[in-house]
C-alpha positions in Angstrom: -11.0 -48.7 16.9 -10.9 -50.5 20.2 -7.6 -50.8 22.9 -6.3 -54.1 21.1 -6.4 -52.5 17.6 -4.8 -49.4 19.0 -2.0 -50.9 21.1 -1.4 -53.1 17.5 -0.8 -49.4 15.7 1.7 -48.7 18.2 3.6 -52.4 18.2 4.1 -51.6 14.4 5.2 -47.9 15.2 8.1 -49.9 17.5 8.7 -52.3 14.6 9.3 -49.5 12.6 11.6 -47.4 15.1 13.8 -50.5 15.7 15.7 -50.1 12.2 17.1 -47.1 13.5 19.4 -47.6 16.6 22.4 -46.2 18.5 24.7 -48.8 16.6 23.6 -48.5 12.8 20.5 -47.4 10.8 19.5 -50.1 8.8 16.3 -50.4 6.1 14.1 -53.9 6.9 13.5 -54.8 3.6 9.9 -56.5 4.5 9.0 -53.3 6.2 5.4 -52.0 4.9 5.7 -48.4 5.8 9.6 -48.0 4.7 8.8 -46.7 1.2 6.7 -43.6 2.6 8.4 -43.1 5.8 11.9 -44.2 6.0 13.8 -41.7 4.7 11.5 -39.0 5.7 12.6 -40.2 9.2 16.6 -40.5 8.8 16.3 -37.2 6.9 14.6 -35.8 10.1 17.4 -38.0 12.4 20.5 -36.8 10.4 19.2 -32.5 10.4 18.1 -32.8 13.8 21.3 -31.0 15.1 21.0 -28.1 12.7 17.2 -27.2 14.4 18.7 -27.7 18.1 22.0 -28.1 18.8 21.8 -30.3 21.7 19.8 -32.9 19.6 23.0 -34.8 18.4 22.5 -37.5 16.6 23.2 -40.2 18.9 20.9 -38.5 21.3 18.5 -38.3 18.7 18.8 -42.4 18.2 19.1 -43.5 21.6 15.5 -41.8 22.2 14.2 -43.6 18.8 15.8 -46.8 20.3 14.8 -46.4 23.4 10.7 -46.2 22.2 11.1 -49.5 19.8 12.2 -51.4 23.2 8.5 -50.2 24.9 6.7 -50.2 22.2 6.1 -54.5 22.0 2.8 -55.8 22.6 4.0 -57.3 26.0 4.7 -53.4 27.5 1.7 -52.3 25.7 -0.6 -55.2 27.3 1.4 -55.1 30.8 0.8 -51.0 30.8 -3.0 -51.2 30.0 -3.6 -54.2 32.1 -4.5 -52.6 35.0 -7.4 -50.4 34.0 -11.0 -50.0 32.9 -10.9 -48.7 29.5 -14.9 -47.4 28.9 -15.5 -48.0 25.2 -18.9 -46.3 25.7 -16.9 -43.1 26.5 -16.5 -40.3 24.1 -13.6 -39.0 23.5 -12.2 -36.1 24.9 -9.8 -33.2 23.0 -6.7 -33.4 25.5 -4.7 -30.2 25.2 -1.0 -31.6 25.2 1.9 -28.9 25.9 5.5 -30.2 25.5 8.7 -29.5 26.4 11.7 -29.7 23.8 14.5 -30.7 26.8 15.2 -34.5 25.2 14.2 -36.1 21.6 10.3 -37.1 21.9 10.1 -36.0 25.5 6.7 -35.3 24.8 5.5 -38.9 23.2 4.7 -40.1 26.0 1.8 -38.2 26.9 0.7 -38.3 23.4 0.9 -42.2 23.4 -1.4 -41.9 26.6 -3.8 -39.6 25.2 -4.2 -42.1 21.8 -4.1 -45.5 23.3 -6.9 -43.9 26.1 -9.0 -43.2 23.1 -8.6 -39.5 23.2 -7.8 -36.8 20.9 -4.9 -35.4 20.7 -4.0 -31.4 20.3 -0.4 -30.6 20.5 1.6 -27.8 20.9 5.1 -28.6 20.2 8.2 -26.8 22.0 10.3 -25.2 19.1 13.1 -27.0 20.1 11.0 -30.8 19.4 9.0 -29.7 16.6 10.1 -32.4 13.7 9.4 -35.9 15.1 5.9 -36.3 16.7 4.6 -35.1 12.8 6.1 -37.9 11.5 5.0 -40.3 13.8 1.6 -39.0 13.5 1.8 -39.1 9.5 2.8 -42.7 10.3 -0.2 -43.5 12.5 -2.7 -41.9 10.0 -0.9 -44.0 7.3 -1.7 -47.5 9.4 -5.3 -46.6 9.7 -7.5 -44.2 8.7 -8.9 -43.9 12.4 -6.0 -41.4 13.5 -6.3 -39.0 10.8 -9.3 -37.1 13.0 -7.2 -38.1 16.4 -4.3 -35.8 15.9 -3.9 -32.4 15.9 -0.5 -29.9 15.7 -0.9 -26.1 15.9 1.2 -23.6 16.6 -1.4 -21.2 17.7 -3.4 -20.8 20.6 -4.8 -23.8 22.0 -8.8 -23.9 21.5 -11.7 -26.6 22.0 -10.3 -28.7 24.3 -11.6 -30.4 27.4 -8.4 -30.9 29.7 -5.0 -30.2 29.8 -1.5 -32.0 30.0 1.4 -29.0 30.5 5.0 -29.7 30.8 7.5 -26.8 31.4 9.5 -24.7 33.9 8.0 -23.8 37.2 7.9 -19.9 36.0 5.7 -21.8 32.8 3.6 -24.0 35.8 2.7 -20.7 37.1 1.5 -19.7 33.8 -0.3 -23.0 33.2 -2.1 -22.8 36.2 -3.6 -19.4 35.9 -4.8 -20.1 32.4 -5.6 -23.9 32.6 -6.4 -24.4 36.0 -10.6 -24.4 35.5 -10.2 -27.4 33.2 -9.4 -30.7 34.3 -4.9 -30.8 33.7 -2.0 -32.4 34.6 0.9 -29.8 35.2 3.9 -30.5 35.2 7.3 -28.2 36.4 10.8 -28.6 37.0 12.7 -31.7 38.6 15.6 -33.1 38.8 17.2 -36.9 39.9 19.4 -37.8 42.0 21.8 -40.9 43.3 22.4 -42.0 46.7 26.3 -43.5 46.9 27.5 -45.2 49.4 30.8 -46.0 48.8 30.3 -49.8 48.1 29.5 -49.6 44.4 31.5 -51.6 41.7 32.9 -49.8 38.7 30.3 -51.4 36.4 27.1 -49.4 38.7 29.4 -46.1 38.6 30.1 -46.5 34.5 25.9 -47.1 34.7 25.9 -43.5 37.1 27.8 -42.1 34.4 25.2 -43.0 31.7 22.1 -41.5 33.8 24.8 -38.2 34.4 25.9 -37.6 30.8 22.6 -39.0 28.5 21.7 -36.0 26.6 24.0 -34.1 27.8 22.3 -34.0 31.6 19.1 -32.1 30.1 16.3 -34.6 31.4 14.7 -34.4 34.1 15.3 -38.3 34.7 18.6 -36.6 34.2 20.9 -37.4 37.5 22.0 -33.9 38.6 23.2 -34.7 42.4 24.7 -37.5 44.2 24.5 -37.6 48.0 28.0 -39.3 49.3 28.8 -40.5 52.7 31.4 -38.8 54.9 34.9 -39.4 53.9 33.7 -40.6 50.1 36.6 -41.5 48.3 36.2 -40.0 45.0 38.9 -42.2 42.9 36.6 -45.0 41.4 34.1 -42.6 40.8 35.9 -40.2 38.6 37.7 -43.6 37.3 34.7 -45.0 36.2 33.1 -41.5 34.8 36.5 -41.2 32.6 34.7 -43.9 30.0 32.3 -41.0 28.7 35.5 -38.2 28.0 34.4 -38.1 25.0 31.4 -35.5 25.7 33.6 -32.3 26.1 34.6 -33.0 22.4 31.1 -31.6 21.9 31.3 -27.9 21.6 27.9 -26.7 23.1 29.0 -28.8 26.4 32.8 -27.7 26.1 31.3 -24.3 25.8 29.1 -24.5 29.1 31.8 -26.5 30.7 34.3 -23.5 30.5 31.5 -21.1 31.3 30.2 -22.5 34.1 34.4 -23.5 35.5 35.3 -19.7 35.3 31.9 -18.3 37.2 32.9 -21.0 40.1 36.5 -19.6 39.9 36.0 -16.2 40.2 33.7 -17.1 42.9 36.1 -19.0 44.6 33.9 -22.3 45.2 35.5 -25.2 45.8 35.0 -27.7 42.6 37.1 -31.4 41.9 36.7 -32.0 38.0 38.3 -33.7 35.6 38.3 -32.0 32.3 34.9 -32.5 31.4 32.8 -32.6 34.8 32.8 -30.7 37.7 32.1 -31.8 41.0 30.3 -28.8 43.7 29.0 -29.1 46.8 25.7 -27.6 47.0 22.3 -27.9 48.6 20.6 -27.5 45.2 19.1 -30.3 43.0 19.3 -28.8 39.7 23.3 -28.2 38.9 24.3 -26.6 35.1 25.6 -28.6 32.4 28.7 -30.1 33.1 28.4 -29.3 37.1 27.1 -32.2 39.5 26.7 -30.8 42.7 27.1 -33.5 45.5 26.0 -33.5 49.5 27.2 -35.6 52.2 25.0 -37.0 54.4 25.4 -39.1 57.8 22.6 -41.8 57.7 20.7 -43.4 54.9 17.3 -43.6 56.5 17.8 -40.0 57.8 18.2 -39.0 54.3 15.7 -41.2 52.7 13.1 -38.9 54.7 14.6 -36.0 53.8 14.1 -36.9 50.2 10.5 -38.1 50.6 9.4 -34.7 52.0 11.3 -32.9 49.0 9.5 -35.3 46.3 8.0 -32.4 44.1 11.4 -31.8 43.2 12.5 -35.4 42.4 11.8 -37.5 39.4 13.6 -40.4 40.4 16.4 -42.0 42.9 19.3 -44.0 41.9 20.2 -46.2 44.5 21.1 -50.1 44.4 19.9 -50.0 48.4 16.6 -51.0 47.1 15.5 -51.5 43.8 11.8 -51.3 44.9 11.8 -47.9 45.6 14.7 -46.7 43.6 16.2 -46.8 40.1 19.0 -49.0 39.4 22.5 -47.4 38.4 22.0 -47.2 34.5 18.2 -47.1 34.0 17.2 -43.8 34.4 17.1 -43.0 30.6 15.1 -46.4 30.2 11.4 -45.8 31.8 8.9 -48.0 31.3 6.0 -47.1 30.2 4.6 -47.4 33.7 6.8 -45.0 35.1 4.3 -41.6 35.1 6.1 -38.1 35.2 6.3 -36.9 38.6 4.2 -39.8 39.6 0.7 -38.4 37.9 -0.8 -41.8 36.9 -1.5 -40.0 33.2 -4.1 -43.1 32.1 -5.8 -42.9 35.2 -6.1 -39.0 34.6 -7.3 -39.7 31.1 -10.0 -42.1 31.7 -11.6 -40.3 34.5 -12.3 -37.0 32.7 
């Protein structure tokens, strides 16, 4: 199967995800694949919640919706533009270990591994166990070509030539000292942040409030600090926040909202909040669920450096300073397919093994 015929498979995997959305799950009657896999995959959508609490089911659809929009033939072609792919190459069994943070966080890498031409072997988080089968079932259904590509176990990981680990940095530690003789990609914590600057308009602070609250803050593209010039007025902010209310009507938040407000009480930090999100000065770039922790700071540029010499513990950078460098307000939950984990060009890793 060459690169065209692959990135086709995944075009018709995008087809297939677009009938379920964050507005309505609808069945395309002309769909192919609909009478094997369609309610297989709303089943999976609608019990999702029961296997991990914090995969509601708007979550759950706003990842699905969110991989139909990349998956079109124009991403596909744009993404694999830029490189060599060696059809004289055999392929490699890539070790993939996933984290269960967000819906399909891990498709990603899996989607790198196939398109590359690779094998895939993947050991699941618990928490993200349901979908990725599916999707693989799916694949194997299109063409016969993927049933030998695709590999789940629950076991320990064997015969494999490299390595693509995402976890906590206690788990990168572990990574390293058991995968670090083959050829890997390891991945650890970070966290995103967004530079304010006092000039935004309610519409880029309701777009903040989107990268804050989007499954429930547990990405790592997640926007967990804001740094705030002195003397930020905090009005429109919390103004424009008050749109996604909503959220402490969700009792695993409410329940880490009121956790997390007493330990700050009876500590005697400082917080502003508004019944659902609390606001806490800190140094730190990871902040709990329902916290964002804030930092003032005197001169863009000044902090712009700081930033680039903290990198390994940045995904991304909301900013609308420059949207070269920086994510606009709104898109952090929208990557393209382009935009590599902790800036690891995962391709260019996979064809160079």
């Amino acid at each position: 199967m060459n690169l065209k015929q692959r990135i086709e498979a995944f075009v018709k995997l995008g087809e297939f995800l677009k009938q379920f959305t964050t507005v309505k799950i609808e069945k395309n009657n002309n769909s192919d694949f609909n009478n094997l896999f369609f309610d297989a995959f709303e089943m999976q959508i609608n019990r999702a919640q029961e296997f991990n609490g914090w995969f509601n089911k708007p979550n759950v659809l706003k990842a699905f919706e969110s991989w139909s929009e990349a998956l079109t033939i124009e991403n596909l072609n744009k993404w694999t533009s830029k490189y060599q792919f060696d059809r004289n190459k055999s392929p490699k069994n890539i070790a993939i270990i996933m984290a269960g943070n967000i819906p399909l966080v891990g498709f990603h890498d899996f989607l790198s591994v196939l398109i590359s031409g690779h094998n895939v072997i993947a050991k699941q988080s618990s928490n993200d166990k349901h979908f990725l089968p599916l999707i693989g079932k799916f694949l194997e259904y299109y063409h016969p070509y993927f049933k030998n590509k695709i590999t789940f176990t629950e076991g320990n990981l064997t015969n494999f030539d490299a390595v693509i680990a995402t976890g906590s940095n206690n788990t990168a530690r572990y990574f390293e000292h058991y995968f670090g003789k083959y050829p890997n990609i390891i991945r650890n914590n970070r966290n995103s942040v967004a530079i304010l600057t006092g000039k935004e308009s309610i519409e880029e602070l309701e777009g903040l409030g989107e990268d804050i609250f989007q499954y429930f803050g547990l990405g790592c593209r997640s926007v967990s600090k804001i740094f705030i010039p002195k003397n930020y007025n905090f009005e429109n902010l919390f103004k424009a926040l008050y749109k996604y209310n909503d959220i402490i009507n969700y009792k695993k938040y409410e329940n880490n909202y009121d956790y997390n407000k007493a330990i700050y009480l009876m500590s005697l930090f400082k917080l502003q909040e508004n019944g659902f999100l609390m606001l806490k000065e800190d140094e730190n770039y990871a902040s709990p669920i329902a916290t964002l922790f804030y930092e003032y700071y005197n001169s863009f540029n000044n902090l712009t450096k700081k930033l680039a010499l903290e990198n390994e513990s940045i995904q991304c950078i909301v900013s609308n300073k420059n949207h070269l460098n920086f994510v606009k307000f709104g898109q952090t939950q929208h990557p393209k397919l382009w935009d590599y984990a902790d800036g690891i060009d995962t391709i260019n890793f996979l064809l160079n093994i």
